[in-house]
C-alpha positions in Angstrom: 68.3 148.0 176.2 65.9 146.5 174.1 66.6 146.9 170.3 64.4 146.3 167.6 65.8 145.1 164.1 63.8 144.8 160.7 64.6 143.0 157.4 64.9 143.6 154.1 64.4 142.1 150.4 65.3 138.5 150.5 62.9 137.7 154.1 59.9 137.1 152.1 58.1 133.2 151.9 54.8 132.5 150.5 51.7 132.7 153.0 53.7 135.3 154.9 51.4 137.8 156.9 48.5 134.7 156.9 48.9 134.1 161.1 48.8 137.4 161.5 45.8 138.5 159.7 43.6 135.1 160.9 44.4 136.2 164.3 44.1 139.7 164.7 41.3 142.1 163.7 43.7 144.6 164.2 46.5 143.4 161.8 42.9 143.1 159.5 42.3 146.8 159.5 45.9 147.2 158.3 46.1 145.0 155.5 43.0 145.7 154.4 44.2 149.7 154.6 47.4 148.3 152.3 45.2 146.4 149.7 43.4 150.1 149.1 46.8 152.1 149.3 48.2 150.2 146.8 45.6 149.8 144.4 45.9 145.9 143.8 45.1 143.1 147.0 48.9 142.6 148.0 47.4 140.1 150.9 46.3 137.8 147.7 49.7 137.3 146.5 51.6 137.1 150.5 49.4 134.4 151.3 48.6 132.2 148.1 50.7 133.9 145.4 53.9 131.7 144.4 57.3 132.3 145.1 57.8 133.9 141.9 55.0 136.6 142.2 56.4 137.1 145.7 59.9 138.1 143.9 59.2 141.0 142.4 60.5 143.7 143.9 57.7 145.9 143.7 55.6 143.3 145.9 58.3 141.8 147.9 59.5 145.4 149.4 55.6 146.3 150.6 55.3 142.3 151.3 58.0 142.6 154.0 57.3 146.1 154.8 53.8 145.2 156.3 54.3 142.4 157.7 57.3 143.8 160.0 55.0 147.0 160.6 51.5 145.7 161.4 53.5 142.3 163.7 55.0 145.3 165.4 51.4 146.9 165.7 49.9 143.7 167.3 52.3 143.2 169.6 50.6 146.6 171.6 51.9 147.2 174.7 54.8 144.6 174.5 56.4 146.4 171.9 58.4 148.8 173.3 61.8 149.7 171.4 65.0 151.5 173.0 66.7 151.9 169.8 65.8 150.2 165.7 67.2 149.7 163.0 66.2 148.3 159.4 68.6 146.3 156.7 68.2 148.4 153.6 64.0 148.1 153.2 63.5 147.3 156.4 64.8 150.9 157.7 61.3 152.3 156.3 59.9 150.1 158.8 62.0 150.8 161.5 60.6 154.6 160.8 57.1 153.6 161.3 58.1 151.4 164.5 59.6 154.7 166.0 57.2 157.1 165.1 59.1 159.0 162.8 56.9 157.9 159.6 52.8 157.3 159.8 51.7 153.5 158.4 50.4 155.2 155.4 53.3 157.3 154.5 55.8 154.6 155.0 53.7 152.2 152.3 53.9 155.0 150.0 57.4 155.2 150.0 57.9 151.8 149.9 55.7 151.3 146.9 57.6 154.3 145.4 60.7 152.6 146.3 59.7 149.3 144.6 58.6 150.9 141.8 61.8 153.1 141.1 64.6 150.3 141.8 62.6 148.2 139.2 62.5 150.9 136.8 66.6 151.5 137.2 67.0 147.8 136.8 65.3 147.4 133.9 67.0 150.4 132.3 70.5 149.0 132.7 71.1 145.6 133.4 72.9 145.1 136.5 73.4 142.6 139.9 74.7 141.5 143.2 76.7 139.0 144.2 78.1 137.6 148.0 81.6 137.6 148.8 82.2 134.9 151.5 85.3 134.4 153.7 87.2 137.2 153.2 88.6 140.7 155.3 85.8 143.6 154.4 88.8 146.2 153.0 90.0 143.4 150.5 86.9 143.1 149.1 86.3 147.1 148.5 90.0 147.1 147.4 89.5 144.8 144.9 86.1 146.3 143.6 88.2 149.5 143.2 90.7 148.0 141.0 87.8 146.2 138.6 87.0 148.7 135.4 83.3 149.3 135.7 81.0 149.8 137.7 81.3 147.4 141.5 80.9 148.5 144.3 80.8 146.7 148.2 76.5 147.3 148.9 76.1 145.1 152.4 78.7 144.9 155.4 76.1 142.3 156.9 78.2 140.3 159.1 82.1 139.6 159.3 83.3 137.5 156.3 80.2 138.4 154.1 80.1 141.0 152.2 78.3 141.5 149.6 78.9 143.9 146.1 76.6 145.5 143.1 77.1 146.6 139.5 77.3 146.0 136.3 76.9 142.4 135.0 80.4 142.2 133.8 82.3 144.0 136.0 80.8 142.2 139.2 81.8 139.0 137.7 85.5 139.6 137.3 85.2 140.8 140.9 83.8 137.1 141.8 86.7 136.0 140.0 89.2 138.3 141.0 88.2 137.5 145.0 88.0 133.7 144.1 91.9 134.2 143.3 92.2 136.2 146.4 90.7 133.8 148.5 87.1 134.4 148.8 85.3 131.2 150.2 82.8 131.8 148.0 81.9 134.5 145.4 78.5 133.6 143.7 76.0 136.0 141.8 72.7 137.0 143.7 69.0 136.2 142.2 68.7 139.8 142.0 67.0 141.8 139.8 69.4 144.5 140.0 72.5 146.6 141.5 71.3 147.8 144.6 73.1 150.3 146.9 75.2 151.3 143.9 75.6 154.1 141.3 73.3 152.6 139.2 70.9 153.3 141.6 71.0 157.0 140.8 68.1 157.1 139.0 65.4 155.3 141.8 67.3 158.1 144.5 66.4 160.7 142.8 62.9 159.4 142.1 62.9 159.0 145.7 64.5 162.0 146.8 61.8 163.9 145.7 58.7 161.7 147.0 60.9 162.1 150.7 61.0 165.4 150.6 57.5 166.2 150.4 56.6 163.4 153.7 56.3 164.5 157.0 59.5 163.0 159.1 58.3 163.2 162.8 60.7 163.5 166.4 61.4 159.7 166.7 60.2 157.7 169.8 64.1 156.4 169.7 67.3 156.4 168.1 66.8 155.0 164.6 71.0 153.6 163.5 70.8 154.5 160.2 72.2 152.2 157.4 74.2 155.1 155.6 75.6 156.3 158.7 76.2 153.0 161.1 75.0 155.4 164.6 72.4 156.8 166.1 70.3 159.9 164.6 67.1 161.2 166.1 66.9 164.2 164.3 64.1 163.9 161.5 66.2 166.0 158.9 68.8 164.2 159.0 67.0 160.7 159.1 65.6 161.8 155.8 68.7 163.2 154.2 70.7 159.8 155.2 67.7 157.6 153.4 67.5 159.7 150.3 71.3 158.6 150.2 70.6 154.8 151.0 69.3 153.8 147.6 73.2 154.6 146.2 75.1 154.4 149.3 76.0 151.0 151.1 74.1 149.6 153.9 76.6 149.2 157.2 74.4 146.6 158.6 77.9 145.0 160.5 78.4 148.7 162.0 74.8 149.5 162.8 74.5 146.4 165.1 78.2 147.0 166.3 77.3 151.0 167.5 73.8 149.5 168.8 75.8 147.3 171.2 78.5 149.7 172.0 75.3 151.9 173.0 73.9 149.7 175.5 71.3 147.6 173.1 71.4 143.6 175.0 68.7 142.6 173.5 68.0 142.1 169.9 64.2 141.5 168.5 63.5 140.7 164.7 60.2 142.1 163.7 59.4 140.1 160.5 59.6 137.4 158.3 62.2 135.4 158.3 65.5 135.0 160.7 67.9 136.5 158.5 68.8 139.1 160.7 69.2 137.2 164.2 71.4 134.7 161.8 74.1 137.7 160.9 73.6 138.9 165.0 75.0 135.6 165.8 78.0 135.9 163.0 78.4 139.7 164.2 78.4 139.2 168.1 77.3 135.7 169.7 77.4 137.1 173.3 74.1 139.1 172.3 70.8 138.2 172.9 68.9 137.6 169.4 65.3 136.3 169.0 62.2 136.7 166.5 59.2 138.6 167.6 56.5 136.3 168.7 52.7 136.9 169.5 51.5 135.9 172.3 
């Protein structure tokens, strides 16, 4: 089965989406439908901004978000997915791949996204940091014996792991699994402690922009970061990404239950190869490759 995989924060480069928009009237249309969504031109900054404008969350998430969705929209007829699935942002565009969100909606929830994971970061600092080299239950273990807020945020492969929380208490982790044996335990260029409690604030913010979009039946199965399996029924795909924005994102599992469930082929539909990297780390014996146009 052919699976289809899309990535999240951290994919971004400058002139990302430029290809795509010189060669396709189509992908046009779309970006030119983002610039008016959003209110600002979005397409300015993804293909001449710097690397700096292109970090702030509430660019990077739409950034990534349209180029995944509107690659996946020129590829036509060739795109045809069994089963998706999307690391942390890149689950809103797995939603638009399958059907289950319309291109319109899904920007709007990314922007609202953006917008309220800035806001919780600036109210409280916080950050992220990867653990690399050691055994998953360690790692939580450990985070659970720190005072504070730390939490384990992204199962993304075997051996990296990576937590979120508050400044202090996620550094005394690093140090704690540097004792333990970590490989590595360095501190993220993050602005902020995603997929943790101190998250609360964006989720609810969220929540209630979710609620009030239209989840359709799903083309396919959609493995869901909060969950790690398949779910094609729209209530629950909304319920399980109101709880995303707190709730870690199983990316190890996801890929694990998509292979247990007949997926042989993986696709990245985006910038970047960050996900076929981890499918390599996570099961070799798979088939992993970018999206290409023709």
């Amino acid at each position: 089965m052919k699976a289809y995989i899309f990535p999240g924060q951290g994919a971004q480069f400058t002139g990302m989406g430029l290809d795509l928009y010189e060669n396709s009237t189509l992908a046009q249309e779309y970006f030119e439908k983002a610039n008016d969504i959003l209110g600002f031109s979005i397409t300015d900054i993804m293909f001449e901004g710097s690397a700096e404008q292109l970090k702030e969350t509430k660019v990077t998430q739409p950034a990534i978000f349209l180029h995944s969705v509107i690659l996946a929209k020129v590829l036509g007829d060739d795109f045809k997915p069994e089963m998706v699935a999307g690391h942390s942002l890149g689950e809103l565009s797995a939603l638009v791949a399958n059907g289950v969100l319309t291109f319109e909606d899904g920007l709007k929830l990314v922007s609202k996204r953006a917008l309220a994971m800035q806001k919780a970061c600036e109210a409280e600092p916080s950050t992220m940091a990867a653990v690399l080299g050691l055994a998953d239950d360690i790692v939580e273990e450990t985070c659970a014996e720190i005072d504070g807020v730390v939490v384990a945020a992204n199962f993304n492969c075997p051996g990296q792991l990576v937590i979120s929380g508050e400044i202090t208490a996620v550094e005394k982790a690093c140090e704690v699994l540097t004792e333990k044996g970590a490989r590595r335990a360095l501190l993220l260029p993050v602005g902020g402690a995603f997929h943790s409690p101190m998250m609360e604030p964006a989720r609810e913010e969220l929540a209630a922009a979710i609620e009030a979009t239209i989840f359709s039946e799903p083309i396919c199965a959609v493995y869901q970061n909060v969950v790690a399996k398949a779910v094609t029924n729209p209530t629950e795909i909304k319920a399980n990404l109101i709880a995303q924005l707190t709730a870690p994102v199983k990316w190890t599992q996801c890929i694990q239950a998509m292979i247990a469930d007949g997926g042989t082929e993986f696709i990245e539909v985006g910038p970047g190869k960050v996900l076929q990297g981890l499918m390599r780390k996570i099961d070799r014996s798979v088939a992993a490759s970018g999206a290409a146009l023709a």
